[in-house]
NUKOLPA-507858 format. One record per residue (C-alpha): x negated, y, z negated; residue in one letter. Coordinates in steps of 0.1 Angstrom, whole numbers, plus 5000, padded with zeros to 4 digits. Layout:
% residues N
XYZA...
***
This chain:
% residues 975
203908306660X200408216647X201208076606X199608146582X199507986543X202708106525X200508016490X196807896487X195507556489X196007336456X194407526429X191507296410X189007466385X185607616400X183107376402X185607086403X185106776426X187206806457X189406606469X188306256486X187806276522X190106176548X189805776557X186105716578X184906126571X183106126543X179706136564X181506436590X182706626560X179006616544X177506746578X180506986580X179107156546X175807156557X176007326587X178307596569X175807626542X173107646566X174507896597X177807956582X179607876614X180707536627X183407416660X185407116644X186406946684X187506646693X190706456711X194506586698X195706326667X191906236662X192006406625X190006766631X192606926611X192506676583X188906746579X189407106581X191407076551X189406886533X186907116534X188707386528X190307226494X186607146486X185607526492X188407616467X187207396441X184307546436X186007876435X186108036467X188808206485X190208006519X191808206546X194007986572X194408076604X196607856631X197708036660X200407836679X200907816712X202808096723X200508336703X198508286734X200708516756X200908786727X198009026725X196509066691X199008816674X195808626653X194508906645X197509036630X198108756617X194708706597X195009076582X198208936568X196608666553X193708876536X196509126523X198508826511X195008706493X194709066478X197709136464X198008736448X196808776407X193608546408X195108256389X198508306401X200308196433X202508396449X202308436485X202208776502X203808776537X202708956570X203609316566X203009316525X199809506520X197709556487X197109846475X193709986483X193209736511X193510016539X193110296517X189410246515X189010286553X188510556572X191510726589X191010616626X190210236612X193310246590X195910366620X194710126643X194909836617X198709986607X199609966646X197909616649X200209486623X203009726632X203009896600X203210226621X204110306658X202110196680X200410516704X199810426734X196010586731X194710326703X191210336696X189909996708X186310066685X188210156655X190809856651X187309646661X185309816631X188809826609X189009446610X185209416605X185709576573X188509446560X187009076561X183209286545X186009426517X186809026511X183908906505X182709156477X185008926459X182808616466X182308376489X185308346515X185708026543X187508136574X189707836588X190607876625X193307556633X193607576673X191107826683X192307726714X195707906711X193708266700X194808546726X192308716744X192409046718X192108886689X189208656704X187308946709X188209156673X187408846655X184108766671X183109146669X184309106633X182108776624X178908936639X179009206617X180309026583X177908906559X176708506551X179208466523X182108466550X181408096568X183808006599X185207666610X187407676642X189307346649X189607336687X191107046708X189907106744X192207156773X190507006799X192907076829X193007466822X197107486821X198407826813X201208016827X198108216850X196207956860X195807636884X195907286873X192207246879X191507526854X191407846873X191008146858X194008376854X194208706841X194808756808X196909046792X195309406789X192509296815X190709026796X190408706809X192008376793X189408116794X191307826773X189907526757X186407716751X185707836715X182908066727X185708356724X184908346691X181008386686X178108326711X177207946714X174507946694X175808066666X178007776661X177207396652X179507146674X180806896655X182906596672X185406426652X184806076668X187905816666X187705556636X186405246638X188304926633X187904866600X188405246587X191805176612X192504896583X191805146553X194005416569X197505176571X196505066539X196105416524X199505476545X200805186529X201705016562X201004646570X197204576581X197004246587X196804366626X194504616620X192204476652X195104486674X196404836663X192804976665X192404816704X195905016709X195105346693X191405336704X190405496670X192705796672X194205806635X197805966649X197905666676X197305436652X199705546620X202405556651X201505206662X201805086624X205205236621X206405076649X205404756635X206304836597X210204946613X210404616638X213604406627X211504146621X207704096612X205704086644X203603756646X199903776660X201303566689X203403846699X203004176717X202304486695X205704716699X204905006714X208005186718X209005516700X207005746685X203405566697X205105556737X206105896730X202506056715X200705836746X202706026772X202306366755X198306256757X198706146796X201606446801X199006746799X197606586833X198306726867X200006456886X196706386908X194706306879X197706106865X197605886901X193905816899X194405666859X197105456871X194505296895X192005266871X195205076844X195904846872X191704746880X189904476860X186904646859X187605026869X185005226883X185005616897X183205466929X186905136933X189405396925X187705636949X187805356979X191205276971X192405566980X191405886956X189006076974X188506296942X188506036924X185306186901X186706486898X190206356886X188206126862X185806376844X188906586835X191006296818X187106206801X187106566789X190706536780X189706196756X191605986780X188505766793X185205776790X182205716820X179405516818X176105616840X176905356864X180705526870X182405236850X185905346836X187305306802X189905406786X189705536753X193005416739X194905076748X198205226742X196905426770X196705226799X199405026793X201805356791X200905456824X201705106838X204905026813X206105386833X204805356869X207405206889X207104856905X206005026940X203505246929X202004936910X202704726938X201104946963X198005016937X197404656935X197604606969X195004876976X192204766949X193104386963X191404556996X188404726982X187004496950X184104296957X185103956934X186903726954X188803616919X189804016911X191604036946X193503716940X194803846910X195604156928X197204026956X199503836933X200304156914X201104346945X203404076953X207204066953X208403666941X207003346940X205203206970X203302866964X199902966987X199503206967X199903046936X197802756942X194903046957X195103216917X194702846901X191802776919X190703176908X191503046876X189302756875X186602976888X186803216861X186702916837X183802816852X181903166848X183103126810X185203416813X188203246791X190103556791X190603616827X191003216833X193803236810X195203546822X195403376859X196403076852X199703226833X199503436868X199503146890X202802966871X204703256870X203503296909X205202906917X208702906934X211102816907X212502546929X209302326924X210402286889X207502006879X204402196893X205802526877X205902376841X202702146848X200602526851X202402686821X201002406799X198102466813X198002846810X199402826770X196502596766X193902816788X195303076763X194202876731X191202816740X190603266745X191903306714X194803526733X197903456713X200503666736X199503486766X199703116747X203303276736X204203416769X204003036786X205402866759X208603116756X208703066797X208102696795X210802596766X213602796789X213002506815X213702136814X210402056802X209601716793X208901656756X205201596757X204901896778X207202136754X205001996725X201502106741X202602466745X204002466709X200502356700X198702606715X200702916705X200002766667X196702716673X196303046684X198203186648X194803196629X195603236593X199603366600X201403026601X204603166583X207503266602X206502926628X208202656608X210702616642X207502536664X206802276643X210102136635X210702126673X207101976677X207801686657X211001596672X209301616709X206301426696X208301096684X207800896718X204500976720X201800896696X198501126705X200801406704X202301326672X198701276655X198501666671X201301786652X200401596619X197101756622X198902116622X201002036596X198101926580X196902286582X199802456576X200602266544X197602376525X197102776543X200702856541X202502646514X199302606492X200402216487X196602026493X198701686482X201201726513X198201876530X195901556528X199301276535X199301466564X196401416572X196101066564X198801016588X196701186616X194100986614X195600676615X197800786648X194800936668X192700626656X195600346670X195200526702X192000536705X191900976703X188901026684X188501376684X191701416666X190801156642X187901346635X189501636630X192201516606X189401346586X188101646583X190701796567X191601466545X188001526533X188801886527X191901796506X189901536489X187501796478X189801996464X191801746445X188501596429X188801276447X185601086450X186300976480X185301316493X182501236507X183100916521X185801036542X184101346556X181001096565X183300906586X184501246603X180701376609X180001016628X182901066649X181901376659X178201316665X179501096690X182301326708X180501586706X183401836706X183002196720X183402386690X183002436651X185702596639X187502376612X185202106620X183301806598X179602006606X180902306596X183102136564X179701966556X177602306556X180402456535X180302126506X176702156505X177402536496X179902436466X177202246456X175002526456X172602316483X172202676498X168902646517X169902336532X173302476543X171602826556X169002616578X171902436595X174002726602X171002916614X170202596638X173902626649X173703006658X172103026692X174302746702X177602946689X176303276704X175603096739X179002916743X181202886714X184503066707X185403376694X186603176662X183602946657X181803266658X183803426628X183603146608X179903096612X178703406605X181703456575X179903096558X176503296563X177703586545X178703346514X176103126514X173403446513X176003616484X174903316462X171203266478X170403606465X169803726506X172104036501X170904256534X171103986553X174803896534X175704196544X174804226581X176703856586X180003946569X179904276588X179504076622X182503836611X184804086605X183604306634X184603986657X187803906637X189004256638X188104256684X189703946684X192604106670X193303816641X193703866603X191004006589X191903856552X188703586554X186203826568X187004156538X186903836510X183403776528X182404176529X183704206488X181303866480X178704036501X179104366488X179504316450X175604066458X174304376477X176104686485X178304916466X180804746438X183405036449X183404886484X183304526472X186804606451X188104796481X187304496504X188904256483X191904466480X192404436515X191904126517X194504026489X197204256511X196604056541X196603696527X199603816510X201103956543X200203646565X201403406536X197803266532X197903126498X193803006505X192603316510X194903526485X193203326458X189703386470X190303726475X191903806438X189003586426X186603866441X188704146431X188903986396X184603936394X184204296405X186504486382X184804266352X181504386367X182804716365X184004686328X188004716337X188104426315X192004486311X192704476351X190004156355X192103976328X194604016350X193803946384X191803656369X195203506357X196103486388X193803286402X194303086370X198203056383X197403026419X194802726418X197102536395X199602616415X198202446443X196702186420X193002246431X190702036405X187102116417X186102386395X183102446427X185502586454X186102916436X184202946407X187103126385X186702976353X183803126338X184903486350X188103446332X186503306300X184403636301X187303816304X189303666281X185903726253X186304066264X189204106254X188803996222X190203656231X187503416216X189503106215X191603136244X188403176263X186702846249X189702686257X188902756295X185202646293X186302346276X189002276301X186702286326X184002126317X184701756317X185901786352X182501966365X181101696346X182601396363X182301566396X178501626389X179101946395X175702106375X175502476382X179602526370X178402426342X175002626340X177902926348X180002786315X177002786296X176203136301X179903266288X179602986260X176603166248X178303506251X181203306230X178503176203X177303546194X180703666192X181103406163X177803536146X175903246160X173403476179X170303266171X172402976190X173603206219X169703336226X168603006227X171102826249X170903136273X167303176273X167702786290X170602866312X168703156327X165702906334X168102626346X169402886370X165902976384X165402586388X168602586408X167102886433X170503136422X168403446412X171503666407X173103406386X170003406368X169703786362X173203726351X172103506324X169303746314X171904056312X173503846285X171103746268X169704066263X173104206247X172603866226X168704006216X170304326206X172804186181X170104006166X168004326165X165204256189X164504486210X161604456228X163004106235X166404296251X164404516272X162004266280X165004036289X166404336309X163104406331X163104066339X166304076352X166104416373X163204236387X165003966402X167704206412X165204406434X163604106450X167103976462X168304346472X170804326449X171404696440X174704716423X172904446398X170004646397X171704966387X173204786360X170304616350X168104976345X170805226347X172005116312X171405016276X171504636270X175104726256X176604886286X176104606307X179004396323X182004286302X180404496269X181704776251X179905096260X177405256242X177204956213X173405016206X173505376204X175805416177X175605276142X174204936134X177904886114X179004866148X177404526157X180004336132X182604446155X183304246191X183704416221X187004446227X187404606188X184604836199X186504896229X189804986206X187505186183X186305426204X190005506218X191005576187X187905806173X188605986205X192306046190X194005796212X197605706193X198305366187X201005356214X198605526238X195705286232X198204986233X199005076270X195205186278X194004846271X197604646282X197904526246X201004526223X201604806196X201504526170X197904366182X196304706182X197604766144X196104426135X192804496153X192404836135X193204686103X190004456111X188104716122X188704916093X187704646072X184304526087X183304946092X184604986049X186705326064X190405416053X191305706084X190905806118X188506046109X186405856091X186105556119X185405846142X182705956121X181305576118X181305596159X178905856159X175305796168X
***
């Protein structure tokens, strides 16, 4: 039976905000509110699971904020079969809506009228309602034009109440009857009734009285049922369509975050759900309930509830239609016109109908893809082997590559057979050739599993070659695949170490839960040198991304180098300087340098194919922490065609992510954010974690874009580092998360996160203070927080080491917290003076947003001392610089607010009385809590403080402000 709400939605106040929209629909929801405001009627459509209803509601809860009443509407299936059941149904919900109290919330039920709902109309109108709902027999000779007029003024009898939204939640379900009384109805009722019908289209035309190509049956009482089409409910151009389009890959991230389920495969789950928000929170279960955590060079599990929703998706289609999908699952590249030749003549028919269904979509040129991975891989994981044997066997006779009919003829195949094996190796090489790494690797795994088990050696010589085919595509389950096949046969040593090596060089930033692949590499490696400088290298690696220890990190790599170089492997050597240098770097060696020269020589004359983790790329990335930006942005911009043309996936994603930082800190923040959005657009298509690329997005974000996205960025990335164990990355990301919420004057929550890092990089024993610039954004804090000493005790930890490194612009960034320090001592002549340089020293350096920075504190300096035209001047100078660099979260704060509401300051300090300018920040802070009547207990938790430190503080408030009450400090607060 169609349902209706047993209670309204969740009452808010008229006028009140709404509730946020649903993950990726804030821009759909604004259109959706337009259109109603505009025509009043709008056809929410769209795949099942893809979120129509979710939006539906949203609007609707938004629609009772303001005040107006929501009607709900959701016929269910059956209601289909039973003439006049919506109808019914939505007189229910208006008498329900009548007889509720305005503020109250009981729920009326079907069959419950109000009084005076049908006593206003007339007598014929008022029968045929009462037999509509069965409130009175039902006569055989019902007047058809006086239920039609009866409905028609029950909904006008509404609306004199205010505006009313009409919600219909599977228009699709409406009987014939009630279509055509509720379209009568909505032509006659006034503008203050808007309409949204939620349809999901049935493309295939199933009902009890019709064909399964969508034939028209006759529906009850001599109507016709025409399902899937929404026109029953108003003329076509009444309406606005709206699709609900799937989510892209990085909303996919935010929705198992807001789910609270593990995103660190957010790429990987969006490729299996295509978008579709169900698909997806079902493919995020599966993974959240595994047994244990599911490594990125493993498959996704699909079994359970996301199987189950992909074959009710693939289920609603006739078997026909079903027959010609499987064909297009099994092709390479499907098209209407290769299905059709191997053997569906209707093929185009069959593929329209599962486009209109949201199983595929079609290019112009016939191309075929599906619009879900989950859902090809069902229909495969379900056909049986001779249905994809003989599938294979009839695309192997009709595609048009000689490589894509190898492969098929392999498929179609039932064991080994060694002619065939060597033919898809040789198809392998080709596709290497064409520099399609994917398909090479995917053959070449073909071709070993295609050798006769009996010739043992050439078996095992092609799964090394396919795990390391695999590597080099970036596709982790294939690299795992060969190595799990590999290790269950007597493999020699060198040859069970090469696959280990490419399944963890195919982990990206997830290197916990391998420890056995190395343990096992090592042991295998001990006879052979090269390979064991291979494994040292990992370890190397793994040392500093998963166990955060640079010291074990750089012995490591020491030991690397000095293996690869006895045996003559310079590459390796090159590589394991590299990270030596890396570790250096981090430790504050001097030596640095040196050993990362060595590494760039080695490779200028190898010339090795790719980037990624490289001395060219570690060189770009020093001349960044050095704040040599230009020089690093020209070298990565001379690297770029060469990356695009014929690098990897990786080198790629780590390119454009070292862009996106180096154009933060250049003050280049449109261009910032195009390259972090390009990194994590590849990271999230390659499927690895997207931790690095969201720590990128937040820098690039909180330079350029919106600080709300920069804090939600660099939560994400903290929940991925943490979930992949990446201790590199999880202090980056907390260092951006701690920068933005003191940008945003959370001063209690920055302390906080800022700590962290504190913990984390000492942790790990990192002594340049250049990697990760944390110091000077926890000394703020710490001033912020009333913390004067504790912060100075930072700068001046810090500073001797950025000294000896040479290390200049960490300490032009120290100098502009020590001037904030110096006016919170009273020295604000000293604090002017030394910031007024800084801000110069930074313009020198070419940082424009560090030097704005400087100029925002200098002008809360200038209004301390009283001056200002020398704030304000001091403030235009800075939203100057902010609007050449494009930096509009700065620029806002630079021109939104007074020189005391900027970053890190109390609010309002100017404004109120000049008494107020004896008190710091974080006893302004504590002030205002309390004139607002905040307890001490409640302002102790407010700003994470004990009860005892807030008593203190208001003693010393009390004191410099010469007031003895609450009342009287709240009077002092006034303007």
């Amino acid at each position: 039976m169609t349902t209706v709400p047993q209670g309204p939605l969740p009452a808010r106040a008229p006028g009140a905000a709404g509730p946020p929209a649903p993950v990726g629909r804030e821009e759909l929801l604004a259109r959706l509110e337009t259109v109603l405001h505009a025509r009043g009627r709008a056809l929410l459509t769209g795949p099942a699971g893809v979120g129509k209803t979710e939006v539906a509601l949203a609007a609707a809860a938004r629609a009772e904020a303001r005040g107006e009443t929501v009607l709900w509407l959701a016929p269910l299936p059956a209601d289909r079969a039973i003439p006049g059941a919506a109808a019914a149904a939505l007189v229910a919900s208006v008498a329900a809506r009548v007889a509720r109290p305005a503020e109250g919330t009981g729920a009326g039920g079907a069959g419950v009228f109000a009084p005076g709902l049908l006593d206003d109309l007339p007598e014929p109108q008022r029968a045929a309602v009462a037999m509509l709902c069965r409130e009175a027999p039902v006569q055989e000779d019902r007047d058809p034009i006086a239920l039609r007029l009866g409905i028609a003024r029950v909904l006008r009898a509404l609306t004199q109440r205010g505006p009313v939204l009409l919600v219909v939640d599977g228009a699709q379900f409406l009987d014939a009857d009630s279509s055509d009384l509720l379209r009568f109805a909505l032509h006659l009722a006034p503008p203050s009734l808007r309409v949204v019908a939620v349809e999901t289209p049935e493309p295939y035309g199933e009902t009890a009285e019709s064909g399964p190509y969508g034939e028209a049956g006759a529906g009850h009482e001599g109507h016709e049922v025409h399902p899937g089409r929404s026109g029953h409910l108003w003329v076509p151009s009444e309406a606005d369509l709206l699709l609900v389009p799937p989510l892209h890959a990085d909303e996919i991230a935010e929705l198992l975050i807001h789910h609270r389920l593990p995103s660190r495969m957010a790429g990987r789950i969006h490729r299996a759900s295509g978008g579709n928000p169900r698909l997806a929170l079902a493919v995020g279960r599966s993974l959240a309930d595994a047994r244990t955590p599911v490594h990125h060079a493993e498959a996704l599990t699909l079994s359970g509830r996301a199987r189950d929703l992909a074959r009710q998706l693939l289920g609603a289609a006739p078997p026909p239609v079903r027959a010609t999908l499987l064909l297009a699952a099994l092709a390479l590249r499907p098209s209407a016109t290769l299905v059709r030749r191997a053997g569906r003549p209707n093929a185009e028919a069959d593929l329209a109908a599962a486009e209109r269904a949201g199983l595929v979509s079609l290019a112009e040129d016939g191309s075929v893809a599906f619009t879900a991975g989950l859902l090809p891989s069902t229909l495969v994981h379900d056909a049986c082997w001779a249905e994809r044997s003989a599938g294979h066997a009839a695309l192997a006779e009709v595609v048009d590559d000689p490589v894509e009919a190898v492969r098929h003829r392999a498929l179609a195949g039932d064991g080994p057979d060694e002619e065939l094996a060597a033919e898809v190796a040789r198809a392998a090489e080709a596709a290497r050739r064409r520099g399609n790494s994917a398909l090479a690797a995917e053959l070449a795994l073909l071709a070993a599993e295609s050798t006769p088990g009996r010739d043992g050696v050439r078996r095992i010589a092609r799964l090394v070659d396919a795990a390391e085919e695999a590597a080099r595509a970036a596709r982790a389950d294939l690299a795992m695949r060969a190595a799990t096949d590999l290790l269950a046969r007597d493999a020699s040593p060198a040859d069970r170490v090469r696959a280990r090596l490419a399944v963890l060089d195919t982990a990206g930033q997830g290197l916990n839960g391998l420890d056995d692949m190395y343990v096992h590499a090592m042991e295998d490696s001990e006879e052979e040198t090269a390979l064991r400088a291979a494994v040292q290298l990992r370890l190397a690696l793994k040392y500093v991304l998963a166990d955060g220890d640079p010291g074990r990190s750089r012995q490591a790599a020491v030991e690397s180098a000095a293996l690869a170089a006895s045996v003559g492997d310079p590459l390796t050597e090159a590589q394991a300087l590299t990270v030596r240098a890396r570790m250096e770097r981090a430790l504050g060696s001097p030596e640095a340098e040196t050993v990362l020269a060595r590494a760039r020589a080695l490779e200028l004359e190898e010339r090795p194919l790719g980037i990624h983790n490289a001395a060219q790329i570690l060189t770009i990335r020093h001349a960044l922490f050095d704040d040599r930006l230009s020089d690093a942005r020209d070298e990565l911009n001379a690297l770029l065609p060469l990356v695009q043309r014929r690098g990897s996936v990786e080198d790629a994603i780590e390119l454009f992510r070292t862009l996106a930082e180096i154009e933060s800190r250049i003050g280049a923040c449109g261009a910032a954010l195009a390259h972090a959005g390009q990194s994590l657009a590849l990271t999230l298509e390659a499927g690895l974690s997207p931790g690095p690329a969201w720590y990128a997005l937040a820098l690039a974000e909180t330079a350029g874009g919106s600080l709300g996205r920069a804090a939600s960025y660099a939560r994400r990335s903290v929940q991925a580092s943490e979930e992949e164990g990446d201790r590199v990355f999880l202090s980056r990301s907390r260092y951006a998360l701690g920068r933005v919420q003191l940008v945003n004057g959370d001063v209690a929550a920055a302390l906080e996160t800022l700590r962290r890092v504190q913990a984390d990089e000492r942790a790990q024993s990192t002594v340049d203070p250049s990697m990760l610039r944390w110091h000077e954004e926890l000394a703020e804090a710490l001033l912020a927080h009333d913390a004067v000493e504790e912060a100075r005790a930072v700068l001046d930890e810090v500073r001797p080491v950025a000294e000896r490194l040479g290390r200049s612009t960490v300490l032009l960034g120290c100098d502009r917290v020590r001037g904030l320090c110096l006016a919170a001592e009273g020295r604000t002549d000293a604090a002017a003076e030394l910031l007024t340089g800084t801000a110069g020293r930074f313009a020198e350096a070419g940082l424009p947003l560090e030097r704005g920075r400087a100029l925002m504190a200098l002008a809360r300096v200038e209004r301390k001392r009283r001056r200002r035209s020398a704030a304000q001047a001091a403030l235009h100078t800075a939203a100057t610089v902010f609007e050449r660099a494009g930096a509009v979260p700065w620029l806002a704060l630079a021109t939104e607010a007074p020189a005391g509401d900027l970053p890190g300051a109390a609010p309002g300090v100017d404004e109120a009385a000049p008494a107020l300018a004896a008190l710091t920040e974080a006893e302004l802070r504590l002030a205002r809590l309390v004139g607002q009547g905040a307890s001490n207990q409640e302002a102790a938790a407010k700003l994470f403080l004990s009860v005892k430190t807030v008593e203190a503080r208001l003693t010393r408030i009390y004191q410099k402000l010469d007031v003895r009450s609450r009342s009287q400090l709240a009077t002092a607060l006034r303007p």
